[in-house]
C-alpha positions, 0 to 999 in steps of 0.5 A: 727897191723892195717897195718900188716893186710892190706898189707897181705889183699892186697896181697890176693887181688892181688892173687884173681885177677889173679886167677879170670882172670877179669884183663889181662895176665902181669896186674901187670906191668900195676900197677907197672907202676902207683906206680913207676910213680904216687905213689912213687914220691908222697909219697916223696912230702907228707913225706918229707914236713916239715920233720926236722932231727936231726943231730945225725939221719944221721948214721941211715939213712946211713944205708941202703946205707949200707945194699945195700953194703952189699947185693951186696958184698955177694949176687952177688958172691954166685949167680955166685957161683950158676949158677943163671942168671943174672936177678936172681941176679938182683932180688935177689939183689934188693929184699934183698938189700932194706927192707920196712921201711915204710909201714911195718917198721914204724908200728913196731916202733910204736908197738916196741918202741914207737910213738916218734921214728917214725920221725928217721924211716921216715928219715930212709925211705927217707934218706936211703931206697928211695934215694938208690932205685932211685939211686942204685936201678934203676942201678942195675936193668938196668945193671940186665936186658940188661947186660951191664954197660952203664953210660950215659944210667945208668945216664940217668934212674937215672935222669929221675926216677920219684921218684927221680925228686919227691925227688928233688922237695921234697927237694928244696920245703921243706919250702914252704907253701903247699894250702890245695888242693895241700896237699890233692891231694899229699896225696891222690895219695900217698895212692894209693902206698901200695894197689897197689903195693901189688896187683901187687905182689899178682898178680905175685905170684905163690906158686904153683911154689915155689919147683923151688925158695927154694934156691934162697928164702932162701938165699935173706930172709935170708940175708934181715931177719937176716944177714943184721941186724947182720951185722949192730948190729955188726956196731953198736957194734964196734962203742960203740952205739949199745945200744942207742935208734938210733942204736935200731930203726936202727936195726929194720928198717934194720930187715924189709922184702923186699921194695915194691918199690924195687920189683916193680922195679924189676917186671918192669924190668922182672927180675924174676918176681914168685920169687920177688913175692914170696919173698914178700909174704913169707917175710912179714908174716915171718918177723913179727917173726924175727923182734920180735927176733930182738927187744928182743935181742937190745930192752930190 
């Protein structure tokens, strides 16, 4: 697939940058800067212009509301469990909790299921995966990084986060007709999130320091690649509709590796930024396998 192959090629490009020393030390924050100022907010004005949902979408959407739950109920305590440092859990969290049900979900269902199912992944992608970034996300990446649980601070990071206000806006705007310099201005900054974010991810990666991350690795890809989906196929399974087209697409999205959006929170948060890095890296060509399991087993 056409957007398989650019994300890997983007990461690579990442990679390359940092190992050509051209761009200066820390060079990824500087453009995870951009995607969570400029290129988030305008994937959501450009993605939920004109977006009309069906009723019997909402449960879907709920879903990685859920899958944030989830990752915080199990993840949290194994890490305590562990020893790991706060900011390991905060990155752990955020990288497992929020699959990318965008950039690499909406191709697969495209490839999966069909071309018509792409307007429930992209209320998935807003509803779901998005709006928790800009609420839960930004929360925990706060409280990850200074310790401490303060909700007028937390509120405030909340209400000030350039994605949410773009939300917002998205929203009371919806209806409104767009000029055509605005669309194409919207659009093309939007365009800009996926290069970038991935270049800022390539540029943190370090496999040379892999040995050091093989449990906490394994344990966040494995949550985000198979419990996460098992654990809504089980939800779905309980409610008598897990073999409608909604619960399938649903599962998919959930089977998805970790957001963009939310590793390049947790870069700008400095929370273990190799193994954010290297939770993308690996995760995005290992989920392409995982995620054909998962088709195999709800699709047929």
């Amino acid at each position: 697939m056409q957007q398989i192959a650019f994300i890997l090629l983007c990461l690579v490009i990442g990679v390359l940058l940092r190992a050509s020393g051209r761009l200066p030390e820390g060079a990824h924050r500087v453009l995870g800067g951009w995607v969570i100022n400029v290129a988030l907010p305008a994937t959501a004005l450009k993605s939920v212009h004109g977006l009309a949902p069906t009723w019997d979408w909402w449960l879907a959407a709920a879903t990685p509301w859920l899958g944030v739950g989830l990752a915080l109920a199990m993840l949290v305590p194994v890490g305590r469990a562990l020893g790991w440092t706060r900011g390991r859990i905060g990155a752990v969290v955020l990288v497992a909790g929020w699959g990318n049900t965008s950039f690499v979900g909406l191709p697969m269902i495209a490839a999966f299921a069909g071309s018509q199912w792409l307007g429930l992944g992209l209320v998935i992608d807003l509803f779901g995966s998005y709006l928790a970034l800009s609420v839960l996300g930004i929360g925990i990446a706060a409280v990850a990084s200074e310790g401490r649980f303060a909700p007028r601070a937390v509120a405030w990071r909340i209400a000030t986060f350039p994605p949410f206000i773009a939300i917002l806006v998205a929203f009371a705007t919806n209806e409104l007709a767009r000029p055509d310099w605005v669309t194409q201005t919207v659009n093309a900054l939007a365009d800009t999130l996926t290069p970038l974010a991935l270049a800022a991810v390539g540029y943190a990666l370090r496999f040379e320091r892999l040995r050091g991350h093989v449990v906490p690795l394994a344990i966040g890809l494995g949550h985000r690649l198979v419990l996460a989906p098992f654990a809504l196929w089980l939800l779905y399974m309980a409610l008598g509709q897990a073999e409608g087209g909604v619960a399938r697409i649903a599962i998919l999205e959930m089977a998805m590796p970790p957001m963009l959006g939310a590793s390049i929170v947790a870069l700008e948060h400095d929370l273990e930024p190799e193994l954010v890095a290297q939770m993308i890296g690996i995760g995005v060509p290992v989920s392409m396998l995982t995620a054909w399991a998962w088709w195999s087993l709800i699709g047929a």
